[in-house]
N, C-alpha and C positions, 0 to 999 in steps of 0.2 A: 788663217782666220784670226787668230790671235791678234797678230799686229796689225790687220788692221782694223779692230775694235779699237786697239790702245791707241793707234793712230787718230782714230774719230775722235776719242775722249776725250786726249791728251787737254783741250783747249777747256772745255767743260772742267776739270778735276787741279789744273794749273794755274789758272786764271790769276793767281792772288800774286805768283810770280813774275807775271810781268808786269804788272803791278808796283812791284821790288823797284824791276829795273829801269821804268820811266819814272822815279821819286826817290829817288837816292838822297834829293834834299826835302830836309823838311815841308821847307815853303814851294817847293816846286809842284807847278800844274802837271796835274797826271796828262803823257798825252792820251791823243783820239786815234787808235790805233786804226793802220791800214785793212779794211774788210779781204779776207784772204782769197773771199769770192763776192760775185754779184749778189749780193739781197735785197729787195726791195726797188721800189723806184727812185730814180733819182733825184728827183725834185725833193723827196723823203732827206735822201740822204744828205743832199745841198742845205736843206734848210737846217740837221744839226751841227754840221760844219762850219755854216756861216757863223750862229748860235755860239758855238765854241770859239770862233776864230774874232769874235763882235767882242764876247766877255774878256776873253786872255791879252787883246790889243788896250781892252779899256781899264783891265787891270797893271798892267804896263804903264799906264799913265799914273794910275790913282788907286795903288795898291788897299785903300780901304774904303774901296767903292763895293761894299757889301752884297749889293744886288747881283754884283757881275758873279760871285762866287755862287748862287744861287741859280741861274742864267747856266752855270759850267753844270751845273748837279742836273738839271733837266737834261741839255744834253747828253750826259755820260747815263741819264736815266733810259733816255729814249734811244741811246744806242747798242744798250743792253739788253732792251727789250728787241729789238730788232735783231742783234747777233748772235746773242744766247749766251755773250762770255760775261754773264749775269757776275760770277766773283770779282774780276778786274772792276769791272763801271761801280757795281754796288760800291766798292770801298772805294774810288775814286769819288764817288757823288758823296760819300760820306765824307772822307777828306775835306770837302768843298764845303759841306753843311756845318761841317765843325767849326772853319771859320767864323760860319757868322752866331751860333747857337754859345761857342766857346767867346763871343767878344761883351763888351759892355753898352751895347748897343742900347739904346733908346727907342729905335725904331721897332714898334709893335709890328709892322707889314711885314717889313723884313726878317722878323723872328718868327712871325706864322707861317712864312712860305717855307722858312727853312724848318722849319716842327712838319708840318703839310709833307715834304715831300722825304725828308728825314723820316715817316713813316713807315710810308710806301716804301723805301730801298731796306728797313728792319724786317717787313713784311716779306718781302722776296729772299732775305735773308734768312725764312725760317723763327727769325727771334719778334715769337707773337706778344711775351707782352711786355718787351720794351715800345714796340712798335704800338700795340694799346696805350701804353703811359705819354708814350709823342702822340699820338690823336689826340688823347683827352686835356692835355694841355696844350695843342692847336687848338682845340674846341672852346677853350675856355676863354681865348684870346679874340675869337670871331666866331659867333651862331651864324654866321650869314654864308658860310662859304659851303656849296654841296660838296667842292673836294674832301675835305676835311668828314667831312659823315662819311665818304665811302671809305675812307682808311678806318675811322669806328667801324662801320660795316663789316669791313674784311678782317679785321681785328677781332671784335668779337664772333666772327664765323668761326676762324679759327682758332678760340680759345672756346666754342662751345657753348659761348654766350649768345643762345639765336634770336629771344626775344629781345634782348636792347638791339640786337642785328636788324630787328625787323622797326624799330623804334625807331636807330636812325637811316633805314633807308625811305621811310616815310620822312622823313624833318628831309632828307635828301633830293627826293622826288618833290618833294614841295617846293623847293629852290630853283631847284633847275631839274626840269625831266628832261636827260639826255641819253645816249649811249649807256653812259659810265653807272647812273642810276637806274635805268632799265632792265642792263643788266645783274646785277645787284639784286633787281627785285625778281629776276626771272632764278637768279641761285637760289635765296632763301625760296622761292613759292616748291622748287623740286625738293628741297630741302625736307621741307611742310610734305612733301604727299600730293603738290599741285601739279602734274605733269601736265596738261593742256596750257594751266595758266603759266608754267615756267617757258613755255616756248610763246606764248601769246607775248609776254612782254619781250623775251629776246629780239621776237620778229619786229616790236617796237625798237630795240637796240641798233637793231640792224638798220632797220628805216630812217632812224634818227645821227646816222653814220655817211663817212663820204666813201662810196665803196674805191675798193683799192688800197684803202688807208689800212696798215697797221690794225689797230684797233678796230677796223668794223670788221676784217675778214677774221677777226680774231672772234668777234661776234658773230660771225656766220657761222665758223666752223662750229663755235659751241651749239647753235642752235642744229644744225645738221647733229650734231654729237646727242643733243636731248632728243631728235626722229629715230637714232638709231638704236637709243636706249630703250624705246615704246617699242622696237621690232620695226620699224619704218624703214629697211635698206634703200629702199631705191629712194622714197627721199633723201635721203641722208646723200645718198650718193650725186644725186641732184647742185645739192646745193654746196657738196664739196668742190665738184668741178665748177660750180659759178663762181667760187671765188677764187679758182684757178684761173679763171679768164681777167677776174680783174684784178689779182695777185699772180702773178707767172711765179710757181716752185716755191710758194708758200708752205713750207713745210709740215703746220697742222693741217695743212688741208689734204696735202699729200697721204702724211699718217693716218687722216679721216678714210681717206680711199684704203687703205691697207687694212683699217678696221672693218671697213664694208666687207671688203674680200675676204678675210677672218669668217665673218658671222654667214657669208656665204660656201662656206670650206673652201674657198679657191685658195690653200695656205702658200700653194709657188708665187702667184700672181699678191699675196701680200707679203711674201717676204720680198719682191723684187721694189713695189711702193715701198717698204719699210727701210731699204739699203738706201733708195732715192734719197730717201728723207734726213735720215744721215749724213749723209753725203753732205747737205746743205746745211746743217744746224745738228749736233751733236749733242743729245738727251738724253740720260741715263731711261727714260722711261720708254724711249724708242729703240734702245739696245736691248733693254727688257721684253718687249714686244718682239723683237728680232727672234730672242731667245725663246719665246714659248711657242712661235714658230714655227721653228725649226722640229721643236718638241713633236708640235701638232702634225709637223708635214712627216714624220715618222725617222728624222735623224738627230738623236739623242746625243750621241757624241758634241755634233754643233754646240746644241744647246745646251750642253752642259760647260763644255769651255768657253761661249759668250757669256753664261751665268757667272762663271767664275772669273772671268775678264771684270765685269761690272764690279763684283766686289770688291776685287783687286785694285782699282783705280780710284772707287771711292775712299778706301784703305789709304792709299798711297797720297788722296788728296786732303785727306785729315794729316797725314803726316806733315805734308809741304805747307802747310797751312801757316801763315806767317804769323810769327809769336805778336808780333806788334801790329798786326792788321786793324785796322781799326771797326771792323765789324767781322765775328767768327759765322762762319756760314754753320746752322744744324742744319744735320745732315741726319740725324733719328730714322727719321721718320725712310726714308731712301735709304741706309743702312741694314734696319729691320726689315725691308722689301726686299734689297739682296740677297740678303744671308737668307732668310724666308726660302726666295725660287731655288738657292744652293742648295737647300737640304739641311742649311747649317742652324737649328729651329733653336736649339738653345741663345744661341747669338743674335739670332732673330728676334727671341722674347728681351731679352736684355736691352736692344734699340727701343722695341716696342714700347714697353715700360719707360725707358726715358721721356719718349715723346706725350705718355699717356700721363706721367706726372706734371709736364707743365700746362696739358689741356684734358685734364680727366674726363669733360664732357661730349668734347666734339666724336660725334660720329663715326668719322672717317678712323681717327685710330684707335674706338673703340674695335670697326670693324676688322680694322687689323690685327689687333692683340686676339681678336675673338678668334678667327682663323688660323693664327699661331698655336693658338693654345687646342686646338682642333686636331691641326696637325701632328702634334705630340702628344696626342689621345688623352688631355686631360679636358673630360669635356664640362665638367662643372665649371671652371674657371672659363671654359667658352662660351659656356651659354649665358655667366655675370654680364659680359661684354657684349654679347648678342642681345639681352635685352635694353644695356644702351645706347647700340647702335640702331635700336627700332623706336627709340625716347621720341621721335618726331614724328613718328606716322611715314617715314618715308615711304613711297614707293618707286624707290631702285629694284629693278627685278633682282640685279645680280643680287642685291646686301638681302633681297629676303629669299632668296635662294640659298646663300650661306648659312641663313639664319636657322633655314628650315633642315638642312642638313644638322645642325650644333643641335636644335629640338630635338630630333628624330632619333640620334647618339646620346641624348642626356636620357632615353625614355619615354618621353614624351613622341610618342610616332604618329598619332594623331595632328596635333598641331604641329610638328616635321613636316608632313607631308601636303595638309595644307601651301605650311609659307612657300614650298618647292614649286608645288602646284599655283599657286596666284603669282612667283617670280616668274615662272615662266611662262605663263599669261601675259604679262605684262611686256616682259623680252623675252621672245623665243630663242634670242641672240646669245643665253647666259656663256659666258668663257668654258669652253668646252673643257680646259685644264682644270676645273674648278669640280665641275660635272664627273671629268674623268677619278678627279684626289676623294670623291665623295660617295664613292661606293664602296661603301662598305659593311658589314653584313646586318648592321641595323636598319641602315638604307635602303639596302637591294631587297629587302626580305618584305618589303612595302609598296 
């Protein structure tokens, strides 16, 4: 079992090293590495390859033909997003962007596309607010571009800033209502407490999408993912296998189908989608999944050494991590999620805290320091965190499900049982691992 988790990861946690060995010179173009398997269509993949093969010829002629470095960064963008070896392309596209952000240009275009997309790759990097500080001086450079507002958007989502989030995804929508924006508006409305209206606009995402594309089954699965979170299986299930037909082994769609199975206890039939999924694209959060699994299907031993695999490799990928890369992947937040499922709760709060000091706001790792701090029975400090992670009126079943458990241990059993009681109203679906860690005698005695 062991090897082969390490096996699947290896590419996910090493990334940065091949990396190393296509740029040994400075000035050297990183290459477009060979896919180790089929993903995607090919006309997909034709067209980043042409892309890379158009820029790298034209920079060959006219090494300070600026655009073409920018031309290379979409590429290594979109191939990243497509293969999942997110560390190689990120610092490859960054590479590319330096060029022209590091030259003395004059061209105002050519410094906003490269701030524009120089965002986006800090963003997926984890590092939210250099990636806010590149939005807000792409912004400053051009009001007119909706790309630009959705790197603000995602920016200040993940720094917890929701109201300028909801600022510019309005200025964003009003530019161009697309995918990119609809989506955007369908996150923050879930955000808000909006569940109808969060799948109302995604289903606009989707509509506004060429299906089969990347991006719009990426828009389907979420909006299948917001049916499933209302208690909706068989939609959800619906619309994972539609975008199975016009994505053949689209991997979240796959792991959508394994969630389905989860929230239906079929746990053999989603561990067997959750191996598929792997198989094809290599996510620490799908390994993670793999692992509570195994839990769930009644064999501990598994899940306790895939738990301990993940940790290990993202361990192992902070080490390999190259002193001179030119963008460090945080890894916080994934770190303290490990060590968390391991049992290792002290190392767990330690991630957690890192991440919670650069976005004290956001939500998400309030909820997660809340649940740490749950887990290690101190529940005063869980329930600080619990009432920030409720700062939006969300209605996540699962986060007021948790919340109602950290109540119900602070004293409060009343509004405990409540939040339990309306999460689970909401998703009948809550993570049964969650369900299972939360009994205990303040709980059960309600």
């Amino acid at each position: 079992m062991k090897r082969s988790i390490l096996y699947l990861l290896v590419v996910l946690c090493c990334g940065n090293s091949l990396f190393l060995t296509s740029c040994k010179q400075q000035d050297a173009i990183p290459a477009l590495l060979e896919r180790p398997k089929a993903m995607g269509p090919d006309n997909e993949k034709a067209t980043i390859i042409e892309t890379y093969n158009k820029a790298k010829a034209a920079l060959k002629k006219n090494p300070d033909d600026l655009q073409q470095y920018v031309n290379l960064a979409s590429a290594f963008i979109a191939e990243g997003r497509v293969t999942g070896n997110n560390s190689y392309y990120s610092n490859a596209a960054v590479k590319m962007l330096d060029m022209v952000t590091g030259s003395n240009t004059g061209n105002k275009d050519i410094m906003f596309q490269a701030l524009s997309l120089k965002s986006a790759v800090l963003l997926n990097m984890h590092q939210f607010k250099d990636a806010l500080a590149a939005a807000k001086q792409g912004v400053s450079m051009n009001t007119y571009n909706s790309g630009i507002y959705g790197a603000l958007v995602d920016a200040n989502v993940e720094m917890g800033n929701y109201d300028e989030a909801v600022k510019d995804c309005d200025q964003m929508i009003s530019i161009r209502p697309d995918l990119r924006s609809y989506s955007r508006a369908s996150y923050l409305r879930q955000i808000y407490g909006q569940n109808a209206g969060a799948i109302e606009a995604m289903k606009m995402a989707v509509d506004a999408g060429v299906p089969g594309m990347e991006s719009t089954e990426w828009a389907r699965t979420n909006l299948a993912d917001l049916y499933l979170n209302i208690g909706n299986a068989d939609s959800a299930s619906i619309i994972y296998r539609s975008s199975l037909v016009y994505r053949p082994d689209y991997p979240f769609a796959i792991i959508g189908m394994a969630r389905v199975a989860k929230a239906r206890k079929d746990y053999a039939g989603a561990i067997e989608f959750t191996k598929k999924a792997i198989q094809i694209r290599s996510e620490v959060a799908f390994v993670s999944l793999l692992a509570d699994l195994y839990e769930l299907n009644g064999d501990a031993a598994k899940a306790k050494d895939t738990r301990n695999d993940v940790v290990s490799l993202l361990e192992q990928g902070q080490r390999d991590e190259p002193k001179d890369a030119p963008v460090k992947h945080n890894v916080s937040r994934e770190l303290a999620t490990a060590y968390m499922n391991a049992g290792q709760y002290d190392k767990a709060l330690q991630f957690a805290n890192t991440d919670l000091a650069m976005r004290p706001e956001n939500i998400d790792a309030n909820e997660l320091a809340a649940w740490i701090y749950y887990l290690k029975g101190d529940y005063a400090n869980a329930k600080v965190h619990a009432d920030k992670m409720l700062a939006t009126k969300t209605q996540n079943g699962s986060y007021l499900y948790v919340a109602g458990v950290i109540y119900a241990n602070s004293g409060d059993n009343i509004k405990g049982n409540e939040l339990m009681q309306h999460g689970l109203a909401i998703n009948p679906f809550v993570d049964q691992l969650v369900i299972n860690r939360a009994k205990t005698p303040a709980v059960a005695a309600n």
